[in-house]
N, C-alpha and C positions, 0 to 999 in steps of 0.2 A: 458383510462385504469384505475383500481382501484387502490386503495393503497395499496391491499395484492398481484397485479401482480404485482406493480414496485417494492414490499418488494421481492419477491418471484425473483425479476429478478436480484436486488442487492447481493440476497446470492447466486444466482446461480455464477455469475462473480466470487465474492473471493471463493467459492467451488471450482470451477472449472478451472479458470484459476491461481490465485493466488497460491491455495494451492495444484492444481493436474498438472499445464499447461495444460489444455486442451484450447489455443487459439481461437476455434470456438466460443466459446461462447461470445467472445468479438465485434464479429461480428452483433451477436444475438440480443445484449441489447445496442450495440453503435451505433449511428447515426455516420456516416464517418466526418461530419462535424462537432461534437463534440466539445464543449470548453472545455480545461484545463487549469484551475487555480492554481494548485499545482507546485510550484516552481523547476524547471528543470525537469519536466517530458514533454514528447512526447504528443502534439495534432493531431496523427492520433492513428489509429487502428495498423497500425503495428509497430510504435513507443511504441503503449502502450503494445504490443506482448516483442519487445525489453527489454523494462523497468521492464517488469515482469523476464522475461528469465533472466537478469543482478543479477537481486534480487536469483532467483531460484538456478541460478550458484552462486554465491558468499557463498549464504546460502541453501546447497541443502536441509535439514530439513526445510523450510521457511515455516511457517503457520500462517493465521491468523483466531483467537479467535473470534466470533460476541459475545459481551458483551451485548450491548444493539443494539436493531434498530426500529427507529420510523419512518413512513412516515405520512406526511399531504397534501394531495392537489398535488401540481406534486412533491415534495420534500422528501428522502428519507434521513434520517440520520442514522450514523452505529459508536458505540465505539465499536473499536476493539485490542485486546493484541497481537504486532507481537512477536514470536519468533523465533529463528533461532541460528545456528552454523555455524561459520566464518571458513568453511573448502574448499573454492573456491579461497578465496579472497578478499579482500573489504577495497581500500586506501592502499593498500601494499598486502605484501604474507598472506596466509591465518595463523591465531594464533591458532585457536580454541575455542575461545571466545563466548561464547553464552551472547544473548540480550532478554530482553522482556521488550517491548516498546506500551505506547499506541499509539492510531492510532485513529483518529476520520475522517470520509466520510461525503462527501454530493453531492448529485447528486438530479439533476433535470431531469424530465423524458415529454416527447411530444410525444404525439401517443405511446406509449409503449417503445420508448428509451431515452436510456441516450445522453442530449445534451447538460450538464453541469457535470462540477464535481471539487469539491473544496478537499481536501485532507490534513489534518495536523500529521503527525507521529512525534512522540519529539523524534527529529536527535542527538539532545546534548544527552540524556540519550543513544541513542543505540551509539554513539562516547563513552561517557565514560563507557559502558559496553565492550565495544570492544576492550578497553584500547585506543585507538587511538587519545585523546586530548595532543595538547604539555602538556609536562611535564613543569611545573616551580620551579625554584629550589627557596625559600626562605632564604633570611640570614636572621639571627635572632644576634643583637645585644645585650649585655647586657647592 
C-alpha cells in the first residue's frame, strides 16, 4: 500500500470513528490482531470501539484536530489537538470543564492495515484542565 492510502486510512479512523462514532471503520483499517502500545487502552477492535464510546460519553463534543501528519514507508505519524467538554463524566460527576490537549499517533500499517499503534495524549494537561489533580495546600512560614 502507498503512503497516501495508509495517510488517507489514519484520517479516515479519527474522522470517522473518533470524531463521529462511526465504528465500522475500525474494522476497515485494523487488522484484529493489532498491537497496542498505548497505556490502558483495549488490544482488540471492540475494546478499541469501547474506548472510543467511554471518551465520546464522558465528552460528547470530543473531537480531534489533525495538526500535522506524515507517513514514511509502513509508518504513519499524526499531531493532533483533542478537545472536549466534561458533560458525561470523567473520574467523578461531570463539572463542565473543557480541555485541549495535544495528542501525538503512530501506527504501522501491513497490507493496508494498521497492526501497530503507539499513542501519547498529555493526560496531566487534560487532569489539570479538568480541574481533577489533588489539590495541595502549601504553608508558608515566615
Amino acid at each position: 500500500m502507498s503512503t497516501q492510502q495508509n495517510q488517507g486510512a489514519m484520517r479516515e479512523v479519527i474522522a470517522e470513528a473518533f470524531n463521529q462514532g462511526h465504528y465500522a471503520v475500525l474494522h476497515k483499517h485494523f487488522r484484529p490482531d493489532f498491537v497496542e502500545h498505548q497505556f490502558g487502552l483495549h488490544a482488540t477492535i471492540e475494546g478499541m470501539q469501547g474506548d472510543i464510546q467511554f471518551l465520546r460519553t464522558a465528552f460528547p463534543d470530543f473531537n480531534l484536530t489533525i495538526e500535522e501528519l506524515v507517513a514514511e514507508a509502513d509508518k504513519v505519524w499524526v499531531r493532533m489537538t483533542a478537545r472536549g467538554t466534561n458533560r458525561g463524566g470523567f473520574m467523578g460527576p461531570p463539572n463542565g470543564k473543557t480541555f485541549e490537549v495535544a495528542v501525538f499517533d503512530e501506527c504501522r500499517f501491513e497490507d493496508g492495515k494498521i497492526v501497530e499503534h503507539w499513542g501519547s495524549p498529555d493526560r496531566f494537561a487534560l487532569l489539570a484542565q479538568l480541574d481533577l489533580l489533588p489539590k495541595r495546600s502549601v504553608n508558608v512560614t515566615p
